[in-house]
C-alpha positions as CSV (number, residue, x, y, z in Angstrom):
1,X,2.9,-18.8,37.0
2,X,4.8,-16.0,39.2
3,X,3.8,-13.7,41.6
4,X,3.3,-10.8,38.8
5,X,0.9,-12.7,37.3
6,X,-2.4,-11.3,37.8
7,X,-5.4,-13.5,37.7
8,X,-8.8,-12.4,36.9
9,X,-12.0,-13.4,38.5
10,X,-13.8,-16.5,37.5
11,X,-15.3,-16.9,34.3
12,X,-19.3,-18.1,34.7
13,X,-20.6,-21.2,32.9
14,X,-22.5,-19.2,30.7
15,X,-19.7,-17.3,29.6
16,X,-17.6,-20.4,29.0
17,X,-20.5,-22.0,26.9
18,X,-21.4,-19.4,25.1
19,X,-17.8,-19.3,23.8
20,X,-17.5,-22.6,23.3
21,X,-20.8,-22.2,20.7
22,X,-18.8,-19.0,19.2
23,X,-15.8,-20.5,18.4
24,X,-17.4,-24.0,17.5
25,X,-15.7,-26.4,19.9
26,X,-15.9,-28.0,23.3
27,X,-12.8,-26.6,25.5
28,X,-10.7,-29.7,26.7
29,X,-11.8,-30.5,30.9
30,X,-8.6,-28.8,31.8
31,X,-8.9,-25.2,30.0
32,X,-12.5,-25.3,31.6
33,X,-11.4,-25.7,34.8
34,X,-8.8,-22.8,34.9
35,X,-11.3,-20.8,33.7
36,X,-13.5,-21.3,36.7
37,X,-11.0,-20.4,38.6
38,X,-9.5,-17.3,36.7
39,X,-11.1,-15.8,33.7
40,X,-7.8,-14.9,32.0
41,X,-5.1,-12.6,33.1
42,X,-1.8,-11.3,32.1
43,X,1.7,-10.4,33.7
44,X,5.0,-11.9,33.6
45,X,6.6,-15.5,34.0
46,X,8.8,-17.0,36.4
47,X,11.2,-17.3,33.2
48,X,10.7,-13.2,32.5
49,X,7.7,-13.8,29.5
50,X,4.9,-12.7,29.5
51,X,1.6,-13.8,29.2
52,X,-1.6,-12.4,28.4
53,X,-4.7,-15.4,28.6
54,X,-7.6,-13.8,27.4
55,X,-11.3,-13.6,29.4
56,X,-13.9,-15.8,27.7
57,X,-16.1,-12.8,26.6
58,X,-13.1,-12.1,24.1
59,X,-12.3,-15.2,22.8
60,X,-14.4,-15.1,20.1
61,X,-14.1,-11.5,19.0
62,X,-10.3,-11.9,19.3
63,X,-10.0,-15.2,17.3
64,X,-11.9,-13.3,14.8
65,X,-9.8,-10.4,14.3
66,X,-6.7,-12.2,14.7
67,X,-7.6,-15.2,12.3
């Protein structure tokens, strides 16, 4: 990531779980983990993309409206 990246505070277990159950699947170790540290964020890449990760509370809403 880059320095304009901003991170968000970390996600709780419950908020991981309980869109794990939404979405029906068990995030892989690794996705879990970042997520403890930041749930989501947005901003630019060191390569000038950008990136928006979305918090856990929206995964499942989003996924649904975006199909």
């Amino acid at each position: 990531m880059s320095p304009k990246f901003e991170y968000q505070p970390p996600a709780s277990e419950v908020e991981i779980k309980n869109a794990e159950v939404g979405l029906g699947v068990s995030f892989p170790v690794g996705y879990r983990q970042w997520l403890l540290k930041s749930n989501g964020g947005e901003g630019f890449l060191s390569n000038g993309d950008y990136l928006i990760l979305w918090p856990a509370g929206e995964l499942v809403c989003n996924n649904t409206e975006y199909g």
